[in-house]
MARSEVO-641389 format. One record per residue (C-alpha): residue number from 1; residue in three letters; y, x, z. Coordinates in steps of 0.001 Angstrom, whole numbers. Layout:
BEGIN
BAVEX  pos  code        v        u        w
BAVEX  NUM   ala        Y        X        Z
...
//
This chain:
BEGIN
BAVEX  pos  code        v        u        w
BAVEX    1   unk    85371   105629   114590
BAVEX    2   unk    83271   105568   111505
BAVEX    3   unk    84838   105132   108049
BAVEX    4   unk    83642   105232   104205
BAVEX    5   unk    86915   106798   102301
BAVEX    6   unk    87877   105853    98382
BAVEX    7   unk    85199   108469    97337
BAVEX    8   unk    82826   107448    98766
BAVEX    9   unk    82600   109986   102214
BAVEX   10   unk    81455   109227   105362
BAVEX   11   unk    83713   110372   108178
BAVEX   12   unk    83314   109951   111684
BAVEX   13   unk    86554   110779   114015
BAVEX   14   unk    86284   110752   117545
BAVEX   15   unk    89887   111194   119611
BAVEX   16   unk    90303   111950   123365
BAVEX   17   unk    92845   110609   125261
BAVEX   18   unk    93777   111751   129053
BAVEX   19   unk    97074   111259   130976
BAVEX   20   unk    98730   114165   129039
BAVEX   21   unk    98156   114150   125927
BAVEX   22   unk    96486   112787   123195
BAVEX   23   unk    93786   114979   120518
BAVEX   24   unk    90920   114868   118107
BAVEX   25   unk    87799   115769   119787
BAVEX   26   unk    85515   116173   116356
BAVEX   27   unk    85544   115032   112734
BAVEX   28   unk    82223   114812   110696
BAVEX   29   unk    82260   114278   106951
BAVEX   30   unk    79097   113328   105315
BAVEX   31   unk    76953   114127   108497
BAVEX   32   unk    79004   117994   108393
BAVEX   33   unk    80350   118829   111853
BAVEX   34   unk    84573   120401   111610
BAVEX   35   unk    85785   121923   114960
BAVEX   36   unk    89209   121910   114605
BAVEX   37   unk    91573   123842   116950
BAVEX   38   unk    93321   122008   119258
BAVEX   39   unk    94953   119215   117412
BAVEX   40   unk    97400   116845   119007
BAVEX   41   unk    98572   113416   117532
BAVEX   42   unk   100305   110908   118505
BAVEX   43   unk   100649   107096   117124
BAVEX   44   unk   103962   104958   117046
BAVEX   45   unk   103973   101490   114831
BAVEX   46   unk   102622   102780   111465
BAVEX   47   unk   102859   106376   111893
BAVEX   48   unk   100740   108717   113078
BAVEX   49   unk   101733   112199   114046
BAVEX   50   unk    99435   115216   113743
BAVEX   51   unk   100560   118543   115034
BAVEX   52   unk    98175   121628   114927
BAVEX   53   unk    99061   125013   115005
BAVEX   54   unk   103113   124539   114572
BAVEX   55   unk   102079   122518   111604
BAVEX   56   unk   103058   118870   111713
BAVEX   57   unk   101900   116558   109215
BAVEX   58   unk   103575   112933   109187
BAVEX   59   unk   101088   110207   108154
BAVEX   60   unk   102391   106349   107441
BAVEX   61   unk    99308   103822   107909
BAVEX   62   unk    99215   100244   106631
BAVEX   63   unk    96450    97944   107440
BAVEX   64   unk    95343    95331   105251
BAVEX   65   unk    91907    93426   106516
BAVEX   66   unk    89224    95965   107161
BAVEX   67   unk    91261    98637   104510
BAVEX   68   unk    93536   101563   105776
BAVEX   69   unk    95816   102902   103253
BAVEX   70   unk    97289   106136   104422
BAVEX   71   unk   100101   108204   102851
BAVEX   72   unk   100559   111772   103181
BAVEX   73   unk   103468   113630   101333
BAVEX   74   unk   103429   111356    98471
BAVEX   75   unk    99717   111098    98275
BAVEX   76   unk    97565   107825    98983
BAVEX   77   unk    94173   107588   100612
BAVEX   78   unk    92385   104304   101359
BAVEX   79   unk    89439   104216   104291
BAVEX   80   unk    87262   101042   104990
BAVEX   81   unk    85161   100402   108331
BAVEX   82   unk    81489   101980   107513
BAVEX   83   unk    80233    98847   108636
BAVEX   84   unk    82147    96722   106680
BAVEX   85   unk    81536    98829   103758
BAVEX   86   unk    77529    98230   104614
BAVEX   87   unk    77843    94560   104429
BAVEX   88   unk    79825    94439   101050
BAVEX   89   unk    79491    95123    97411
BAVEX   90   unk    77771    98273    96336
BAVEX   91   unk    80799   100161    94807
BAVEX   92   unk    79573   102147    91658
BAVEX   93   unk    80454   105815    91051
BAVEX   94   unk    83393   106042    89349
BAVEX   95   unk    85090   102525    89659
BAVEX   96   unk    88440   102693    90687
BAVEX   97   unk    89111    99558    92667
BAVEX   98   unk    92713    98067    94117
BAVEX   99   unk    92844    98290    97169
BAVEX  100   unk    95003    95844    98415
BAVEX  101   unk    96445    92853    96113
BAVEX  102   unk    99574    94848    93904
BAVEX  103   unk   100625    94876    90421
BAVEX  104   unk   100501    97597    87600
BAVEX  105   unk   103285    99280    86898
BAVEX  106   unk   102279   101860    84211
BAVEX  107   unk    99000   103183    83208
BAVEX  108   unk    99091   107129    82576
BAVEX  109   unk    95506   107082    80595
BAVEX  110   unk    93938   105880    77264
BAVEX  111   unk    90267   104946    77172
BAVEX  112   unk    88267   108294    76013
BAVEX  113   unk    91019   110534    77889
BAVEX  114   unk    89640   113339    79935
BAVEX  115   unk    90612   113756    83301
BAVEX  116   unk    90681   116114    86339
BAVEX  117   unk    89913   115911    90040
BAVEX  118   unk    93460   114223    91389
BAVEX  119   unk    95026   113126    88141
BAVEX  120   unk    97358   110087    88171
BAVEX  121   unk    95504   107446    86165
BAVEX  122   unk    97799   104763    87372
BAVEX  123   unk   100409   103415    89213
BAVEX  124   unk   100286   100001    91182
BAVEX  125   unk   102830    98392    93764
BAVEX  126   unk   101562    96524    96788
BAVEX  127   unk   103644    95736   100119
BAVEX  128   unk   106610    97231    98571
BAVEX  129   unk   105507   100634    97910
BAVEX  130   unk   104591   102489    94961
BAVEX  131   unk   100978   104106    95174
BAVEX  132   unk    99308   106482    93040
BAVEX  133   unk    95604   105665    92082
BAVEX  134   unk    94048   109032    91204
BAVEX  135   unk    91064   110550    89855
BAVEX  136   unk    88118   111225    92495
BAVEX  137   unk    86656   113436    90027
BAVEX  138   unk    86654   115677    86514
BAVEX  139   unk    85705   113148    83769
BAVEX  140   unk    86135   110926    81125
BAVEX  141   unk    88389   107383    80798
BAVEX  142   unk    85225   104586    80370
BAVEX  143   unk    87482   101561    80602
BAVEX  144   unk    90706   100489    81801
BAVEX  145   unk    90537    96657    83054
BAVEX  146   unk    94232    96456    83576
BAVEX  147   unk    97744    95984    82030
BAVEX  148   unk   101036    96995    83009
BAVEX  149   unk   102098    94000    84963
BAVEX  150   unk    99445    92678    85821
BAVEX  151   unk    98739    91134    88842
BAVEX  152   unk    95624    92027    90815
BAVEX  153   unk    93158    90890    93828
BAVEX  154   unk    92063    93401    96888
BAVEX  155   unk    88550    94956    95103
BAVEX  156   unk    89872    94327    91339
BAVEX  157   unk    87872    97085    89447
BAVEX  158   unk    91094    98612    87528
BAVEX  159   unk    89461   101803    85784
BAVEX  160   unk    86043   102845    85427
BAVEX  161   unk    85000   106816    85323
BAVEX  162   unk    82643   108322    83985
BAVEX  163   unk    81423   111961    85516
BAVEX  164   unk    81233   115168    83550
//
């Protein structure tokens, strides 16, 4: 399976399945090869179950068109089929896109502001949840294209970064 994530990496998961038990054979990200011990999971409705080492790790998954939006302890990460990614719009570094239809609920950052790697820049609900859109990167607030209840569309450009 072959997927672009929201910054922009490459990833391509393969998983094994035989009559016993289900596991991740590989995971490459940005053409870099991970071996990962052996690494069970196991998928029931929207939630995917990862155990590794005694570790567990509890993963909810909702699917909207050719987007995944995947939340992990409080933290949400969107993925989008490489090849549909290929056919679309060229996304531009540091535009922060919705990634499903939502509305704002409060913006955390002024135009100018700097900001780290994994900063909350805003907060937007879509299919009931709450989910934090974050900062890819260390930089600087370019433009915010939102309001705080505002209504936007699947690919809406809400902030735009700019790089230090």
């Amino acid at each position: 399976m072959k997927i672009i994530d929201s910054n922009n990496g490459t990833w391509d998961v393969t998983l094994q399945s035989n009559d016993k038990e289900n596991f991740v054979k590989k995971i490459e990200l940005n053409e870099e090869e991970y071996n990962l011990p052996k690494t069970d999971f196991s998928i029931q409705s929207k939630t995917i179950k990862i155990s590794q080492g005694g570790q567990i790790i509890i993963a909810n998954v909702v699917k909207d068109k050719d987007t995944w939006w995947v939340n992990i302890n409080g933290r949400t990460f969107t993925y989008v089929s490489a090849e549909k990614r290929r056919g679309g719009t060229k996304i531009t570094q540091g535009s922060l896109q919705a990634p499903m239809p939502g509305t704002i609920l409060d913006i955390h950052v002024s135009v100018g502001q700097s900001v780290e790697i994994g900063q909350n820049l805003l907060i937007m609900e879509a299919m009931k949840m709450e989910h934090k859109i974050t900062a890819p990167f260390n930089g600087t607030v370019k433009q915010i294209n939102c309001t705080n209840n505002q209504k936007v569309d699947r690919g809406f450009v809400l902030i735009e970064l700019k790089q230090d």
